[in-house]
N, C-alpha and C positions, 0 to 999 in steps of 0.2 A: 240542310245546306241550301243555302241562296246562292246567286249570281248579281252581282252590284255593279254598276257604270256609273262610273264618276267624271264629270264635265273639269277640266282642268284648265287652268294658266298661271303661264311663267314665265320668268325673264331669264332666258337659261345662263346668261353672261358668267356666273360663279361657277356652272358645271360642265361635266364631260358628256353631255348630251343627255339622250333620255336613257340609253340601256347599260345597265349594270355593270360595269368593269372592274377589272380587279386590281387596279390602281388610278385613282381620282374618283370626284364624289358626283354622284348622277343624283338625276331626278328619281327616278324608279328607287334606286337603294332608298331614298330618304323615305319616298312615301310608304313600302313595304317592309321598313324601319318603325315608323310612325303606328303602322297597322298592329305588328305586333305589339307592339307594348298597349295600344286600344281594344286588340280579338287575345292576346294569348299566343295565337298561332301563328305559327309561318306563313306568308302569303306572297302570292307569287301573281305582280300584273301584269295584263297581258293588252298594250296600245295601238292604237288604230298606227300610229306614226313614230318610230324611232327618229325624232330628231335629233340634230347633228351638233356636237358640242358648240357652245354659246348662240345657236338658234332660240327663237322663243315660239310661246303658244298661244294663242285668244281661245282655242277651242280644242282640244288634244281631249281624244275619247280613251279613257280604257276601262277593265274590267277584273274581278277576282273575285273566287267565292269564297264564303265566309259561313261560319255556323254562329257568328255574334245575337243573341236577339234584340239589338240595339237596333230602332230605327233610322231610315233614311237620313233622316233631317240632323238627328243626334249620332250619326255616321259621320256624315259631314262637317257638324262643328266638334268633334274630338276631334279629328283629323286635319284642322286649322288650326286647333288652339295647340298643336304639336308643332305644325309645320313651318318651316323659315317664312318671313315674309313674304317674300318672291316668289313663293310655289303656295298657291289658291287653289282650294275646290271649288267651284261653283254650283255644281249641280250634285246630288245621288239619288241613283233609282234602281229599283229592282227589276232587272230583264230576263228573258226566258235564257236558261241553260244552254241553249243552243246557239244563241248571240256571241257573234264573234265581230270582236272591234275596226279591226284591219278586212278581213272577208268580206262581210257583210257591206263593207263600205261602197256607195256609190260614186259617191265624188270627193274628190279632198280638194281644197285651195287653200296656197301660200300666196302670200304676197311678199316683196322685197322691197327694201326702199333706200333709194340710193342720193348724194348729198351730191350733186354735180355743181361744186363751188371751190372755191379754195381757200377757204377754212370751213369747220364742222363747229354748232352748236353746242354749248357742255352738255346741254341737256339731251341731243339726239346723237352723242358717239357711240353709244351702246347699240344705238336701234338702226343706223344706217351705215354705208357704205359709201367714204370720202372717193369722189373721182373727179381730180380740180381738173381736168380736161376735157371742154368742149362736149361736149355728143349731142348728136346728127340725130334727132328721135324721129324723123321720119325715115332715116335708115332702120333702126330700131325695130319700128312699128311692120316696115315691109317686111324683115327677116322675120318676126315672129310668124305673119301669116302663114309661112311653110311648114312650121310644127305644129299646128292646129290639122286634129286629125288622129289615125292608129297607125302607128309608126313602131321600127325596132328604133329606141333609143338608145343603143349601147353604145352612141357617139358623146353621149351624156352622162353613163354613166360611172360611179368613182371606181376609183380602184378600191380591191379588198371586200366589196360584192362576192357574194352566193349566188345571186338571183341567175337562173338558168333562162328565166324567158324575159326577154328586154324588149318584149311589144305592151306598149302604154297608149293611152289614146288621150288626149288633148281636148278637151271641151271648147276653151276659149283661152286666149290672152289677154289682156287686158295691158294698156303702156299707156297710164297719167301723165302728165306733167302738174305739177302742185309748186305753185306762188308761195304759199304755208302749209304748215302742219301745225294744228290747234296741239297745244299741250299744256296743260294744268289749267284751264278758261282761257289761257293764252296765246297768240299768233306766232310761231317762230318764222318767219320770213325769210325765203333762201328759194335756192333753185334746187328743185327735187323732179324724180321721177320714179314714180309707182308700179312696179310691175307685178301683176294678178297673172297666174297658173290655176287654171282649173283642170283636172283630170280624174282618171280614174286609180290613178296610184301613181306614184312616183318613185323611181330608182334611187338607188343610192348618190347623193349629191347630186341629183335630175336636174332639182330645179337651182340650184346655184351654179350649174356649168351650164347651163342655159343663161342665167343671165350675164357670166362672166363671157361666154359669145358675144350675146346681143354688145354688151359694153365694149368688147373690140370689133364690132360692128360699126356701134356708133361712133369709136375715134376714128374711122376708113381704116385700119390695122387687116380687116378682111371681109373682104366684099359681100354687100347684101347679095348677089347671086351666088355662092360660095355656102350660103347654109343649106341649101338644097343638095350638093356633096358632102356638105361635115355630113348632114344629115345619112343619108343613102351609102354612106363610106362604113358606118358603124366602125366607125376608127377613131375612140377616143382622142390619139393625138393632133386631128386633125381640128378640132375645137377648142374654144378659147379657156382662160385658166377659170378656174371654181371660184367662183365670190367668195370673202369670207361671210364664214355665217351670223354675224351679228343683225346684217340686214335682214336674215329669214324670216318670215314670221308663219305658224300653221294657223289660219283664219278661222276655218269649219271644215268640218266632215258631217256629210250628208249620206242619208239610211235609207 
């Protein structure tokens, strides 16, 4: 019996997130779908990040053990030449038994990316979030400074949570503004804004009711001194609505 980590990406747009439900088609069923008919066996992964239906991945870690004696490399391309096109492996490796995807993690960062115009690109509807209204990004930029740091976030976090301790801690934020966005060798040209979440884990819908703040932040809707109480209130209501998750993106997880 081995322990296998496989480096993943995907454009979740088609699914109901990453964790298996018993009505709509996730990421995890396909790939643990795929496995069996490659091992035989049942197999069951276990991800650094349950992303959120139509969220995507550049970097999503997980893991399952396996008794296949198929190597790494030829792990990898069964399990692509099975797989939809929008769901890649990029990497497998073999790691010690004791590695855990989500545990072990040090850091995780998403980023967001939101279309501040009025109209959206055909090519980026999927990947961002249209807000034809103005925003103030040095509002923006002061409110985030207040969540950088270990904080209870349960003013962030979604309803329908388990999670019993809602202290996270905050590395950095980051808030771009972006002229373009390169896509396919080409310049898409528009008014954008990138928002980078680095932490050490993140709640349920964490980082999308953080930016759905910051963005009624940035239209004056509620005041940059105002996130230092959503914050400290741990009163969901008191924060702004959840992005939708198209703009999500999971960047990396760092060991």
């Amino acid at each position: 019996m081995k322990k296998i980590k496989l480096l993943l990406e995907y454009d979740g747009t088609e699914y109901h997130g990453w964790q298996i439900q018993k009505n709509g088609l996730t990421i995890q069923g396909i790939i643990e779908d795929r496995l069996k008919k490659i091992t035989g066996a049942k197999t069951k992964l276990i991800a650094a990040s349950r992303t959120d239906a139509g969220a995507h991945a550049l970097g999503q870690v997980v893991t399952f053990f396996t008794e296949s004696c198929l190597d790494n490399e030829k792990i990898k391309k069964a399990i692509n030449a099975l797989l939809p096109k929008d769901i890649r492996v990029i990497d497998a490796s073999e790691v010690n038994s004791t590695f855990h995807p989500r545990f072990d993690a040090k850091k995780k960062t998403y980023f967001y990316i939101i279309s501040n115009q009025r109209e959206i690109s055909a090519f980026l509807y999927r990947y961002s979030w249209l807000v034809p209204h103005p925003l103030k990004i040095v509002y923006i930029r002061k409110a985030s400074k207040v969540l950088i740091g270990k904080h209870d976030f349960s003013s962030f976090k979604g309803s329908g949570s388990n999670t019993k301790n809602n202290i996270r801690e905050i590395f950095s934020i980051s808030i771009k503004k972006l002229e373009e966005i390169e896509f396919m060798s080409v310049s898409i040209k528009g008014n954008f804004i990138k928002i980078s979440i680095e932490a050490d884990g993140f709640l349920r819908h964490m980082a999308r009711n953080i930016v759905g703040t910051l963005v009624e932040i940035g239209k004056g809707r509620i005041s940059v001194l105002d996130m230092e109480k959503i914050l400290k209130s741990c009163d969901r209501r008191l924060a702004g609505p959840t992005a939708p998750a198209n703009g999500l993106f999971l960047e990396r997880i760092i060991y």
